[in-house]
N, C-alpha and C positions, 0 to 999 in steps of 0.2 A: 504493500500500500504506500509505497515511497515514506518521506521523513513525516507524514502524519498520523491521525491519527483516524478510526474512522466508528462509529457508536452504531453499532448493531442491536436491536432487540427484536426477539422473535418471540410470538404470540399465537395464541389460537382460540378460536372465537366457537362459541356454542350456539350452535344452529338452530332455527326454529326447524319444522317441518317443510316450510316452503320458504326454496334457496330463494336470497335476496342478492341483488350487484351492488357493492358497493362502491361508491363514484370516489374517485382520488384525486378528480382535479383540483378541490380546494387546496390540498394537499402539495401539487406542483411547485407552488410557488415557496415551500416556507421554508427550505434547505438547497445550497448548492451544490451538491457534490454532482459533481460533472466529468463526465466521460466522452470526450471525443464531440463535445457543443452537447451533448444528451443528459437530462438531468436524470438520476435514478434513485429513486429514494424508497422504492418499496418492491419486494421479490412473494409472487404467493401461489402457493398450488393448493386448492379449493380451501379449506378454512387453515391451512397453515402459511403464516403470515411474515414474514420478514423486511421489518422499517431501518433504512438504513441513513446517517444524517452524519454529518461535519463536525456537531461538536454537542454535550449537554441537551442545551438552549433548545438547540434545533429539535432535539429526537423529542424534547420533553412537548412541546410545539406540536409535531407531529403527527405523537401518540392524542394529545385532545382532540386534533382534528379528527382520528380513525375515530374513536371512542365514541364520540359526537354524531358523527355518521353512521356507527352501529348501531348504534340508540334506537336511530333515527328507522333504521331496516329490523329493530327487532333481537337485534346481535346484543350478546355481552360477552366483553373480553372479561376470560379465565385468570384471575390474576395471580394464581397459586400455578400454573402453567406458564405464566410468562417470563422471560431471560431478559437480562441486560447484558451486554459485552463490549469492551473497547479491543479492538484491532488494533494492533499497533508493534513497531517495533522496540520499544520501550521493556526493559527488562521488569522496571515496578509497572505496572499501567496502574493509570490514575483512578481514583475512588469514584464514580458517579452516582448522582440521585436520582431516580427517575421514579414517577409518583403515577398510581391508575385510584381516585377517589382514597387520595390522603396515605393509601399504601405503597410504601417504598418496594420498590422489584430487586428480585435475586443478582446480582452482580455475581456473573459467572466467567471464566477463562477458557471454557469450553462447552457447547451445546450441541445436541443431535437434532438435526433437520433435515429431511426427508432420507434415513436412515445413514446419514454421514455426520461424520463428528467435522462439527469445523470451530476449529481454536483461534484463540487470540493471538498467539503469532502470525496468524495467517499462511502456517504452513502445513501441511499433511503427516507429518509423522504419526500424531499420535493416532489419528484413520488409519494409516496403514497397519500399523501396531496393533489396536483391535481387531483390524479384518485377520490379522494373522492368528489371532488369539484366536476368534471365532472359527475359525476355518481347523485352528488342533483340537478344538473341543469336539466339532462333531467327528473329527477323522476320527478321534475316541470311540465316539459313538457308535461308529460304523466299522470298528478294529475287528471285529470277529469275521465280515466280509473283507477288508483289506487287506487285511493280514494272510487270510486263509489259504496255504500254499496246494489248495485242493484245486485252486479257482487259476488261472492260467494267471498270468503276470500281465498278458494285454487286456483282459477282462477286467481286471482288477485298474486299471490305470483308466479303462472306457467308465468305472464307476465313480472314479477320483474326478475326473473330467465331468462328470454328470453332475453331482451331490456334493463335492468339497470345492472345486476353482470357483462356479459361481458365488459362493458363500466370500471366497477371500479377493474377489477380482471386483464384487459388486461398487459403482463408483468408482471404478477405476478409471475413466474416460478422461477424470480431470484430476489425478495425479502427476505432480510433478515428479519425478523420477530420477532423483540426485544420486550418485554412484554410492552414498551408503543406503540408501533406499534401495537399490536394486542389490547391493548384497542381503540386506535383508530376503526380501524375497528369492532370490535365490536359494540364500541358507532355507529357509521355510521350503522350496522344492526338492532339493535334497533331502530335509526331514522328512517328508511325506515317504520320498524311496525307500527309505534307508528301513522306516519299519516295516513299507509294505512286503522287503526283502526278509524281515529279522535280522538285521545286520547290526549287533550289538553296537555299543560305542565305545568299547573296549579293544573291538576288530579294526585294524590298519587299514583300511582299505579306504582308498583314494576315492574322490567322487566320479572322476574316469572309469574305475572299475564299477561301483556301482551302476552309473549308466549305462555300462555294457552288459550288464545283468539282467538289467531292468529294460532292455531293448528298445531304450529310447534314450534321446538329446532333451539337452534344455531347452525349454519350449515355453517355460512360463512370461518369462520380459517378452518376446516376442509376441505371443497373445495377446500381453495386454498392450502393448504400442500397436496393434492391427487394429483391437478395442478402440485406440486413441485417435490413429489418424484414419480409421471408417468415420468416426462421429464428428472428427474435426472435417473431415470434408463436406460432412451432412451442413454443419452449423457454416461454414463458411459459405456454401453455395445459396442458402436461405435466407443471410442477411439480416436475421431479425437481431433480438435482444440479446441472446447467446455469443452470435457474430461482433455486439457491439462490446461485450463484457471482456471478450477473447482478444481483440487487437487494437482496443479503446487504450488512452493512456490520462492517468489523473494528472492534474495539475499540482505544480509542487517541487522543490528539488528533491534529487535524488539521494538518497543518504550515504553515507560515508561506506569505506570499505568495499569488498566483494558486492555486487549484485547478485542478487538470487537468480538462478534458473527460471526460465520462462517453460509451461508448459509447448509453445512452440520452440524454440531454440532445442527440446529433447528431440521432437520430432522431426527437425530438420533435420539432425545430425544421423537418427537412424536408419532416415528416409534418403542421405544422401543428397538432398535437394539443395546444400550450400544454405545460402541465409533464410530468415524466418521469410519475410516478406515475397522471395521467388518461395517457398513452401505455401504459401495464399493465394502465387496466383496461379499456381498449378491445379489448386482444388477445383479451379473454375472449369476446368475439363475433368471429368468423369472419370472416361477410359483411361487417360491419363494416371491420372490419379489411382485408380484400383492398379494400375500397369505395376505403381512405382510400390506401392504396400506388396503388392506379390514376389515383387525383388528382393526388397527388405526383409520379408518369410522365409525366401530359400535362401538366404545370406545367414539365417541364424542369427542376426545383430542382437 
């Protein structure tokens, strides 16, 4: 989010019976946060709601106008349900107040929205982190088929593929992918092997050896960069609010030190395509574009 800061609060409203629109234009005007001339102050898929603002002032503003408006359609915000969060690169992040009828809101450093954890660093570790946790618990689950050396080694991997990747890949579209991000996951694919073989951890044996066992390559980072740059060509070719999220940039200087990873900057470099921007304008062809994901697959990158 560059050197600012940026106040997230997410909410969710209790529905009558008969779904109501609620109008946001009053709302337009009362914060700037700007994206590429576009002002974006609020993200919502059906009653789950995310207000996003500049500073305090703004979100406190913001929240009476929704409030106001639900009233008005019937709606009341849940306020034992609602989060407060500052984004930011700031190691204290600052204390906010934010009020729904005199009741001060939870001030959290991390909340789940539409089943992805997204933190106040504004970076993915800790989603990754639970998708991995998630994804060992059911392999538990399911240890007496995975394990079962009754069951062929391809079978058992056709099962992992079915019932365990999508549990730890879910969201994975908009993961940034930093080289200890992808040894995590890595290590997590070799784990899955290593029991589905019973290969103690006590036994020397290399991950080469393993995959030779196990009659297959590493195939996980590449799934999910296929994941990344199928959907990033969807969102780039559509142009809507996704497209504008994805190569929008805030106003503001940039802060000190290393620059983070761009979710495109990964995909160019996997995809071969050289800089972010020729990776944009190659989405605008199709065949193209699937051409150059298929390259990148049999390359194993």
């Amino acid at each position: 989010m560059g050197s600012r800061c940026s106040y997230v609060l997410g909410y969710y409203c209790s529905r009558p019976s008969n779904a109501a629109w609620m109008d946001f234009t009053d709302a337009s005007n009362v914060l700037r946060y700007w994206n590429r001339g576009s002002n974006i102050n609020n993200l919502r898929y059906a009653d789950d709601t995310v207000l996003i603002a500049e500073n305090e002032k703004d979100l406190q503003q913001l929240l009476d106008i929704v409030k106001e408006e639900s009233e008005k359609k019937g709606l009341e915000l849940n306020r034992k349900k609602t989060e407060v969060m500052v984004v930011s690169r700031k190691q204290e992040l600052p204390i906010i107040n934010i009020y729904i009828k005199g009741t001060r809101l939870k001030q959290k450093d991390q909340f789940k929205y539409l089943g992805s954890l997204i933190s106040s660093d504004g970076r993915n570790n800790s989603e990754v982190a639970s998708r991995i946790a998630q994804a060992k618990t059911n392999f538990q689950k399911m240890k007496t088929v995975l394990t079962n050396k009754n069951i062929s080694i391809r079978t058992r991997r056709r099962a992992l593929e079915c019932y365990i990747e999508p549990i730890l890949m879910y969201g994975c579209e908009a993961w940034t992918i930093s080289k200890q991000t992808q040894k995590k996951l890595q290590a997590t694919e070799m784990w899955f092997l290593r029991r589905m073989l019973r290969i103690s951890w006590t036994a020397k044996k290399t991950n080469d050896t393993v995959l030779e066992e196990a009659h297959t390559t590493r195939l996980l980072i590449s799934k999910i960069r296929k994941r990344q740059a199928t959907f990033f060509g969807h969102v780039m070719r559509r142009e809507k609010l996704e497209n504008l999220v994805t190569t929008g940039m805030l106003e503001g200087k940039r802060s000190r030190g290393k620059q983070r990873e761009k979710l495109i900057e990964g995909l160019a470099d996997w995809l071969k395509a050289g800089k972010s921007l020729e990776a944009i304008e190659a989405t605008k062809d199709r065949k193209k574009w699937r051409t150059m994901i298929a390259n990148a697959v049999k390359q194993g990158t």
